[in-house]
C-alpha positions in Angstrom: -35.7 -50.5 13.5 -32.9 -52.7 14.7 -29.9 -52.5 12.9 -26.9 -55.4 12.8 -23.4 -53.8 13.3 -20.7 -56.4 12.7 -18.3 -55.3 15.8 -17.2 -57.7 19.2 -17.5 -55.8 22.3 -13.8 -57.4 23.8 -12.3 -55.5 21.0 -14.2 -52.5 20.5 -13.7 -49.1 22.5 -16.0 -46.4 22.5 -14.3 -43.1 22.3 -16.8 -40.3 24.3 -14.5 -36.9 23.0 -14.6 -33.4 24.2 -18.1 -33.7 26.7 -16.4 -31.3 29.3 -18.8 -28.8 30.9 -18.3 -26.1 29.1 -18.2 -27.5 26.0 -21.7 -28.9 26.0 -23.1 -25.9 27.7 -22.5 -24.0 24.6 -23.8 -27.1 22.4 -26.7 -28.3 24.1 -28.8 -24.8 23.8 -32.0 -26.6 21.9 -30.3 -29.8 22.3 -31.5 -30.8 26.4 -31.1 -34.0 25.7 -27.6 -34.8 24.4 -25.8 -35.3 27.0 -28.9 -37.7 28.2 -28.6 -40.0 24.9 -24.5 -40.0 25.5 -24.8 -41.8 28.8 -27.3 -44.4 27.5 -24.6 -45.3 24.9 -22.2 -45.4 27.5 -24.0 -47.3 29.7 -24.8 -49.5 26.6 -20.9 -50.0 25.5 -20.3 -50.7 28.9 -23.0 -53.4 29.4 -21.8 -55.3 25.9 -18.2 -55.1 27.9 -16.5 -52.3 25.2 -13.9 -50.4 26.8 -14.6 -46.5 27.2 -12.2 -44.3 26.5 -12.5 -40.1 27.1 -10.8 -38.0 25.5 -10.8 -33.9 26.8 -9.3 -31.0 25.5 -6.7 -29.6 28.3 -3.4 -27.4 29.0 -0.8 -26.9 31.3 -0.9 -23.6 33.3 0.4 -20.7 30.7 -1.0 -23.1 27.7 2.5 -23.9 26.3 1.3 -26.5 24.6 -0.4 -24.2 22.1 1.6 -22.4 19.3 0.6 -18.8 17.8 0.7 -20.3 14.3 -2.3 -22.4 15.4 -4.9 -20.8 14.3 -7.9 -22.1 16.4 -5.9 -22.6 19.8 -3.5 -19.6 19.4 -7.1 -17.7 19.7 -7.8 -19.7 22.8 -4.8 -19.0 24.2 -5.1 -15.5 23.7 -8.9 -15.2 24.5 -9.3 -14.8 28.8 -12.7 -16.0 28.1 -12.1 -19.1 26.0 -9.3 -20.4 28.1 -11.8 -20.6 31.1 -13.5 -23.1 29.2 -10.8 -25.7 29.9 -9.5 -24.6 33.4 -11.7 -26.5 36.6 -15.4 -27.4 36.6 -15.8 -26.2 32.8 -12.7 -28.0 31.7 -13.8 -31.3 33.8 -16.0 -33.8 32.0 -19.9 -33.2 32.2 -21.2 -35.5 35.0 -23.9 -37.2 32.5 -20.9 -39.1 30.7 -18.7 -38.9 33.7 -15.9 -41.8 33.8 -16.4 -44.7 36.0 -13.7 -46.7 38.0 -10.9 -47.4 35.9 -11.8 -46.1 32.7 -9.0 -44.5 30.5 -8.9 -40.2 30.5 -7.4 -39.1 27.4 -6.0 -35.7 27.4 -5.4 -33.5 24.2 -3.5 -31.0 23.2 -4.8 -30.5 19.7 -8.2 -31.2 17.6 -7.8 -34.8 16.9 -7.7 -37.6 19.7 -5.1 -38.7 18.1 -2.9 -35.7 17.5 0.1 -36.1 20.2 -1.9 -38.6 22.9 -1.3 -42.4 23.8 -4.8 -43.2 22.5 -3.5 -45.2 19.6 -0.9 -47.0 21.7 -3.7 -47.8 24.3 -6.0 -49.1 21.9 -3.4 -51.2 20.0 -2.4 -52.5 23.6 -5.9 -54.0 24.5 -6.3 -55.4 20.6 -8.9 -52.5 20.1 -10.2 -52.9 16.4 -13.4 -51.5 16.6 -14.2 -47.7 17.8 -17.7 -46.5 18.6 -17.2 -42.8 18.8 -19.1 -39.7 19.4 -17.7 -36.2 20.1 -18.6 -32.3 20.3 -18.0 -30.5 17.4 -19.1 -32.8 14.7 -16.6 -30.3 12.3 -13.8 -30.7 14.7 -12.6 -33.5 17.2 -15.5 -36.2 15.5 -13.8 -35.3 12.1 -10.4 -35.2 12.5 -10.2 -38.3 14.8 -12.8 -40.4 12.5 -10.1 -39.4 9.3 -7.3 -40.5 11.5 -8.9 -43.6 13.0 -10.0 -44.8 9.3 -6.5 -43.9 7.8 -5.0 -46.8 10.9 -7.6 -49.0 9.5 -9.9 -49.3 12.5 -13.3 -50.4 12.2 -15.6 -47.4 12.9 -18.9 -46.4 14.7 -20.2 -43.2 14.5 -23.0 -42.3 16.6 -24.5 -38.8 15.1 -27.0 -38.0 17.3 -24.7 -37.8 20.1 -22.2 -35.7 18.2 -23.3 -31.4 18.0 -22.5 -28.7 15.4 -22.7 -24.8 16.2 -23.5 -25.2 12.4 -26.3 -27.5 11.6 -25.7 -27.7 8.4 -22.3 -29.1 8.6 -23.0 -31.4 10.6 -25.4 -32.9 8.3 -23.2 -32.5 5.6 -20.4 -34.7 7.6 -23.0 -37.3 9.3 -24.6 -37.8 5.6 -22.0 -37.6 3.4 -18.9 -37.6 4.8 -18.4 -39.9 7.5 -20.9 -43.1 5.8 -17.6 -43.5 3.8 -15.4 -44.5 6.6 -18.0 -45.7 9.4 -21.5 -47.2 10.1 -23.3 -44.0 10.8 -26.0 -44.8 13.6 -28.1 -42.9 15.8 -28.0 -43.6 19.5 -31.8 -45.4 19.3 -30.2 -48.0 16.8 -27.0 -48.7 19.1 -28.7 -49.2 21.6 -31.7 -51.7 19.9 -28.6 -53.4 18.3 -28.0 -57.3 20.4 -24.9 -58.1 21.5 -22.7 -56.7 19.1 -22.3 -58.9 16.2 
């Protein structure tokens, strides 16, 4: 069923977050064909003429950017095995939602897309008001950035079947009753049935 999103594509951006190799290889195990359904929303966005926007999680040699009183990257940083998950092919972003010519690369130091980046400067640059968004984990960069984005008053998309969990029941919990509060909640079949935008 078509759905009617009130949003214009010259002032939209979709925000594709945290799709780097080895991200999704640990996300996609039952899930073959996310990465699939994130394209065809990129190549949707792109089509209406919204700017893309990825974001990836990445560090300097060493990891100074990450603190031991950070919790989740201080065990990163100390973990051989999770650091490899942002250092060359795994760190680099999966080839299904790879960037095209000229399309913004986001680099993060922290959960949020937000959190210490450009992206809000960027976006306030380009008169961004609307962002469709999807992201890997649902409980971590989709959540903190959505909470951010709807605090700055940007209009927001959320695209849930293009967003992963390791626990399935968070994610429903956020996609259900969490994130309708501050965003349409879609799936990728109704963005991409939806005409020209609104």
């Amino acid at each position: 069923m078509a759905i009617e999103l009130s949003w214009d594509p010259k002032r939209a951006a979709l925000l594709s977050m945290d799709y780097q190799t080895g991200i999704v290889s640990i996300f996609v195990k039952g899930r073959e064909e996310l990465p699939a359904r994130a394209a065809a929303v990129l190549r949707r966005a792109r089509s209406l003429g919204a700017r893309v926007i990825h974001v990836q999680v990445g560090f300097r040699p060493g990891f100074p950017e990450i603190s031991s009183r950070n919790a989740l990257f201080g065990a990163i940083k100390d973990s051989q095995t999770h650091r490899k998950l942002f250092e060359g092919e795994a760190g680099a972003i999966h080839p299904a939602v790879a960037p095209e010519k000229d399309e913004v690369i986001i680099t993060k130091h922290r959960v949020s897309a937000f959190a210490g980046t450009d992206l809000d400067m960027i976006l306030r640059a380009n008169d961004v008001d609307t962002l469709i968004l999807f992201g890997i984990a649902t409980s971590g960069v989709v959540l903190s950035t959505v909470l951010h984005a709807a605090d700055a008053d940007y209009r927001l998309v959320l695209i849930k079947d293009c967003c992963a969990d390791l626990d399935p029941e968070v994610h429903a919990c956020l996609v259900d009753k969490v994130f309708p509060r501050q965003a349409a909640v879609v799936t990728a079949a109704e963005f991409l049935s939806e005409g020209s935008g609104g």
